[in-house]
C-alpha positions as CSV (number, residue, x, y, z in Angstrom):
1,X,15.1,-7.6,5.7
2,X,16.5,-4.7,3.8
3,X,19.8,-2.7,4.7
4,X,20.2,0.7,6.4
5,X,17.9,3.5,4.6
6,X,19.0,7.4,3.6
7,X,15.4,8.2,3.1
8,X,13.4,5.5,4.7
9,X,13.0,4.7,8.6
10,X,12.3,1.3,8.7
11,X,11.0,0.0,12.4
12,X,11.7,-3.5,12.0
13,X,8.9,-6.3,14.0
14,X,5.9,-8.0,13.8
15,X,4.3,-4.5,13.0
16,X,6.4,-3.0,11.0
17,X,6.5,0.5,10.2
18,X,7.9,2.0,7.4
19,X,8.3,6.1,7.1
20,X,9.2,8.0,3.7
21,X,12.1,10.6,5.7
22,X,12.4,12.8,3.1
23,X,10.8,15.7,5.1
24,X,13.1,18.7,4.0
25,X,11.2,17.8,0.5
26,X,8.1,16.9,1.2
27,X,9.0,12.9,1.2
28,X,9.1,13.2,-2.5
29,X,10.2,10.4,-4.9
30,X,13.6,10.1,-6.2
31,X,16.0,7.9,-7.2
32,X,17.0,6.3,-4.0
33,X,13.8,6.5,-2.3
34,X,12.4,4.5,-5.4
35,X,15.4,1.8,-4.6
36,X,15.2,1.7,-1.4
37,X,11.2,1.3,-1.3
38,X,11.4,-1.6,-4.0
39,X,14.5,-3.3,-1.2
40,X,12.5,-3.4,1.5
41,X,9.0,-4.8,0.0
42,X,10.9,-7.6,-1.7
43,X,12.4,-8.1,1.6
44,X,9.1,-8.6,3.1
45,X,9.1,-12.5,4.5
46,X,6.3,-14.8,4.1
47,X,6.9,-16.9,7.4
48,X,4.6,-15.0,9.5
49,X,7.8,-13.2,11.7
50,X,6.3,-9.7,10.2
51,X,2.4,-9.8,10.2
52,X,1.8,-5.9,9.1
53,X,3.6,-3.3,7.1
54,X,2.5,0.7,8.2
55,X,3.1,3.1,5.5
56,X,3.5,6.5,6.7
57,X,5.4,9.9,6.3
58,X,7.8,11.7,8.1
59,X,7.2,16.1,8.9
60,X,4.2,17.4,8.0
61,X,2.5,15.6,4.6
62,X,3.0,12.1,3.9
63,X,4.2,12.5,0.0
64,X,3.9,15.4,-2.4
65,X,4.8,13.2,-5.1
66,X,8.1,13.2,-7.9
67,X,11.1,15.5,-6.8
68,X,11.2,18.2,-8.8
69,X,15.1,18.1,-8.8
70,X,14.8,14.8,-9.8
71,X,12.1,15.4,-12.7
72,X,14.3,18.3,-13.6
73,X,17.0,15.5,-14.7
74,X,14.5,13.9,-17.1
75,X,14.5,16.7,-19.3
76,X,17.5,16.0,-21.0
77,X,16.5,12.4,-20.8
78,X,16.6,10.4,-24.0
79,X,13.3,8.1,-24.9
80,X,15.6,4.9,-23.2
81,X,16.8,6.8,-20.6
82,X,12.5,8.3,-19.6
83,X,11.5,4.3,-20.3
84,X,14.3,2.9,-18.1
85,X,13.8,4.7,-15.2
86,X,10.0,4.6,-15.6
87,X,10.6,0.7,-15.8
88,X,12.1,1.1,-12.0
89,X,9.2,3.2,-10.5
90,X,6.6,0.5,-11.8
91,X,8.7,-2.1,-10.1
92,X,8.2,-0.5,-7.0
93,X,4.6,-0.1,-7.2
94,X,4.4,-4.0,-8.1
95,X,6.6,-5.2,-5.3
96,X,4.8,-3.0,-2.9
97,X,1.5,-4.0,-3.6
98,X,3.2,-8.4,-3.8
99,X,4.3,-7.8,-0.5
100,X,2.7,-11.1,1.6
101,X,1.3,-9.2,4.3
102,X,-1.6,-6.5,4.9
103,X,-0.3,-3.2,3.9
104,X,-1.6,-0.3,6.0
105,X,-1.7,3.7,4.7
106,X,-1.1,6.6,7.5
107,X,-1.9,9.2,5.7
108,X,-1.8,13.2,6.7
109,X,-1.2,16.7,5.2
110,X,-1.0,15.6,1.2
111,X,-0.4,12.6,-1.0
112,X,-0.1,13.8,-4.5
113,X,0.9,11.9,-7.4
114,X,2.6,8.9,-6.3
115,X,2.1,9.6,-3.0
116,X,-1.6,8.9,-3.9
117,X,-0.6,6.1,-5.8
118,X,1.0,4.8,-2.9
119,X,-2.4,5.4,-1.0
120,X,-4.0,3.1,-3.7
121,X,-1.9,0.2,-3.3
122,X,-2.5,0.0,0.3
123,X,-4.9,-2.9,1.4
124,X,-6.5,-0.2,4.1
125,X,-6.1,3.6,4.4
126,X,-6.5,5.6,7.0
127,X,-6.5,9.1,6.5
128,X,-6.4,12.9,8.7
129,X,-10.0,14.5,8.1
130,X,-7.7,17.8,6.6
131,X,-5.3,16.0,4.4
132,X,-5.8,16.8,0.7
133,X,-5.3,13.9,-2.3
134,X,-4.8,14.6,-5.9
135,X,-3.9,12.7,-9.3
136,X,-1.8,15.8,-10.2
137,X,0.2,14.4,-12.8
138,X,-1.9,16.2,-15.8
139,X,-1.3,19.9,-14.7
140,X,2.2,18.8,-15.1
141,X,2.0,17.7,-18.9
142,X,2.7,14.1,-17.7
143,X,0.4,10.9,-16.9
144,X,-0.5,9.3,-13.7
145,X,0.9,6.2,-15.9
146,X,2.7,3.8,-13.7
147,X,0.2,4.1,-11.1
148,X,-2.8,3.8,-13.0
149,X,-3.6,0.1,-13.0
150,X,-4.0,0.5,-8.8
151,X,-5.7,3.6,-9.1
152,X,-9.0,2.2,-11.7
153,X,-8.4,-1.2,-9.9
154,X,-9.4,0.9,-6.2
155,X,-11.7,4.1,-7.3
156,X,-12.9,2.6,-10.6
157,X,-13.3,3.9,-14.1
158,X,-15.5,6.9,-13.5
159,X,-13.8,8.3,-10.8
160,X,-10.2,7.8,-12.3
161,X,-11.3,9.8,-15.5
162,X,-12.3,12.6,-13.3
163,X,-9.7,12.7,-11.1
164,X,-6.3,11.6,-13.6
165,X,-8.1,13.8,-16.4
166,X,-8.5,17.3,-14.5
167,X,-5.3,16.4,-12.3
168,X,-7.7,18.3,-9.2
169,X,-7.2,18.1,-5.6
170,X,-9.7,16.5,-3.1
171,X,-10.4,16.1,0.3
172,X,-10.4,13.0,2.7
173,X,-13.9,12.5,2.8
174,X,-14.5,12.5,-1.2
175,X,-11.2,10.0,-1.0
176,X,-13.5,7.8,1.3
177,X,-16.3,8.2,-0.7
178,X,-15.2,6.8,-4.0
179,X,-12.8,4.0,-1.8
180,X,-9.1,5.8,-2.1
181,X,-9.6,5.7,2.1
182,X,-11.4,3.4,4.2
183,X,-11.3,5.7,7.3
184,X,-11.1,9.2,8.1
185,X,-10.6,10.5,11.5
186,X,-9.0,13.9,13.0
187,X,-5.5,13.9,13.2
188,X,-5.0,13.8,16.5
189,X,-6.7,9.7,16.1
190,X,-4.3,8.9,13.4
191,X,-2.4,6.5,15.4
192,X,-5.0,4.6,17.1
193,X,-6.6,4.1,14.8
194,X,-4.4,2.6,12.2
195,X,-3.6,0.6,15.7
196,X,-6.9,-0.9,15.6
197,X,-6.9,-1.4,12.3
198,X,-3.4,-3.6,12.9
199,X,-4.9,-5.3,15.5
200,X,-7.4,-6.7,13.3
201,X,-4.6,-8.2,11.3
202,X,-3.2,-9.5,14.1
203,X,-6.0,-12.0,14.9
204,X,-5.6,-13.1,11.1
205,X,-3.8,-16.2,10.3
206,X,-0.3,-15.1,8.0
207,X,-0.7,-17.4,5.7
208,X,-4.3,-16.8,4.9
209,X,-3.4,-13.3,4.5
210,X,-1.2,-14.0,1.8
211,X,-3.6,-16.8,0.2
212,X,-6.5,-14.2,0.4
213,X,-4.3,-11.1,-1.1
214,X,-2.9,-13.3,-4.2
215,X,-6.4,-14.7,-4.8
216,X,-8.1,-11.5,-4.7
217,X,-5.9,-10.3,-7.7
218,X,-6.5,-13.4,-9.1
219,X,-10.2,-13.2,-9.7
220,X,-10.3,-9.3,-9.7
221,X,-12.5,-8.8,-13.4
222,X,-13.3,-12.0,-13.9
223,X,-16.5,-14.2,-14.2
224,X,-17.3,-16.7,-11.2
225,X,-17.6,-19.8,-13.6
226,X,-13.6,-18.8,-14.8
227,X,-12.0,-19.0,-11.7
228,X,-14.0,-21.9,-9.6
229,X,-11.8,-24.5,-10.2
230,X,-9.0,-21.8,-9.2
231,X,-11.1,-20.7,-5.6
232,X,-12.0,-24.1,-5.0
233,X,-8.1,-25.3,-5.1
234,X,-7.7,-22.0,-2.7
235,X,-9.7,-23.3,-0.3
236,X,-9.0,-26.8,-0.7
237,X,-5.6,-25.9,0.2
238,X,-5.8,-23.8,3.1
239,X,-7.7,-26.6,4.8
240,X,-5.2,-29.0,4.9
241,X,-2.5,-26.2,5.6
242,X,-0.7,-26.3,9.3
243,X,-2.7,-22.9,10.4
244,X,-5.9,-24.0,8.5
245,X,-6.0,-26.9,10.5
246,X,-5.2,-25.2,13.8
247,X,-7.6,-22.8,13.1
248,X,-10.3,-25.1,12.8
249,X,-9.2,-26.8,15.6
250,X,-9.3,-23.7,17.7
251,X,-12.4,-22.7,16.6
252,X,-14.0,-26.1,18.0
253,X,-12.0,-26.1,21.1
254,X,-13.1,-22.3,21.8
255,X,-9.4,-20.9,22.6
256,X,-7.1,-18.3,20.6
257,X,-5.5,-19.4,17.5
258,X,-1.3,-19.9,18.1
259,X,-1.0,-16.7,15.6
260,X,-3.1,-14.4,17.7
261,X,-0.6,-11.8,18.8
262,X,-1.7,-8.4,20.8
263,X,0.5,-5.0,19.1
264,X,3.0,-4.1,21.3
265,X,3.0,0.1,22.4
């Protein structure tokens, strides 16, 4: 997997956790962090040896978004120079949300910006019933751009026009509400249960993950009749796979599956 990190601490396993360590600026984006995070999701493997990925910040929010140092640079920035750096920020966001295996959001104190469009990539999201969201790009002249296709593909239309047009701040629970978060518990929970959560993934066959996660995006917006050759190939597929067979088999012979794995502490 991916080499030594400045501003990420990467807990390398089967569950493997990976914390923005930028606390001293609120684990805000910059250039390296934006390398660094694009590294390690295309280092993610696809053989089943990692089975979870746990996104989470270090201090007291998870991310507050761009650095403003950084931003500051952009203002001299020519049109090539905005569009070339841009161009590495949506790579990120892509590779993250490729990577083969379930993706899980810790989420406390604040994700603003792309620290909320880091909470709409993630497959689940489990979020401190104080910590505050926001699309806050607006109220900063700029656009929620590189993050937007996540964002409308996990709140929807409606609420994206709300909350990417008036660039306001909202709480856990209206997060849960329009589907930003799946759970919301009191900080103190945080950790067990996102642990739960994992262990949920943990019963899941890899390779089915990864099946289900690329066909998901595959028939996301489209009409049943359009994609039944592609789902019935899916499944065809998966059936005749090593762990689709031993699945099966296990199923019939009442006994764990070879992938079931407990977290270790």
């Amino acid at each position: 997997m991916s080499a030594p990190s400045s501003v990420l601490k990467i807990d390398s396993g089967v569950v493997t956790a990976v914390t923005l360590d930028r606390p001293d600026v609120r684990n805000a984006f910059n250039e390296a962090m934006i390398e660094e995070l694009t590294a390690f999701a295309d280092s993610v493997p696809s053989d089943g040896s990692v089975r979870v990925v746990v996104l989470k910040g270090a201090g007291p929010v998870f991310s507050a978004g761009a650095d403003v140092q950084w931003m500051g640079q952009m203002i001299g920035f020519s049109h090539e120079e905005n569009l070339a750096d841009a161009s590495r920020a949506a790579r990120m966001l892509l590779a993250l949300d490729s990577i083969p295996v379930p993706l899980v959001g810790r989420i406390h104190g604040a994700a603003l910006g792309g620290g909320a469009g880091l909470a709409a990539i993630c497959d689940v999201v489990v979020a401190a019933d104080d910590a505050v969201f926001g699309f806050t790009e607006v109220v900063l002249g700029i656009l929620p751009a590189m993050i937007s296709p996540y964002v409308v593909r996990k709140i929807g239309v409606s609420a994206a026009r709300e909350l990417c047009l008036t660039g306001a701040r909202f709480s856990a629970s209206r997060a849960k509400e329009i589907g930003l978060v799946h759970a919301v518990v009191p900080a103190a929970e945080l950790d067990a249960t996102v642990g739960a959560q994992v262990d949920l993934f943990l019963k899941a066959a890899p390779s089915a993950i990864a099946a289900t996660k690329r066909l998901l995006s595959e028939v996301a917006g489209r009409r049943p009749a359009d994609v039944l050759a592609l789902t019935a190939e899916n499944i065809a597929r998966q059936r005749v796979s090593p762990e689709g067979q031993e699945g099966l088999r296990a199923f019939l012979e009442k006994r764990p599956a070879s992938w079931v794995t407990a977290r270790k502490s």
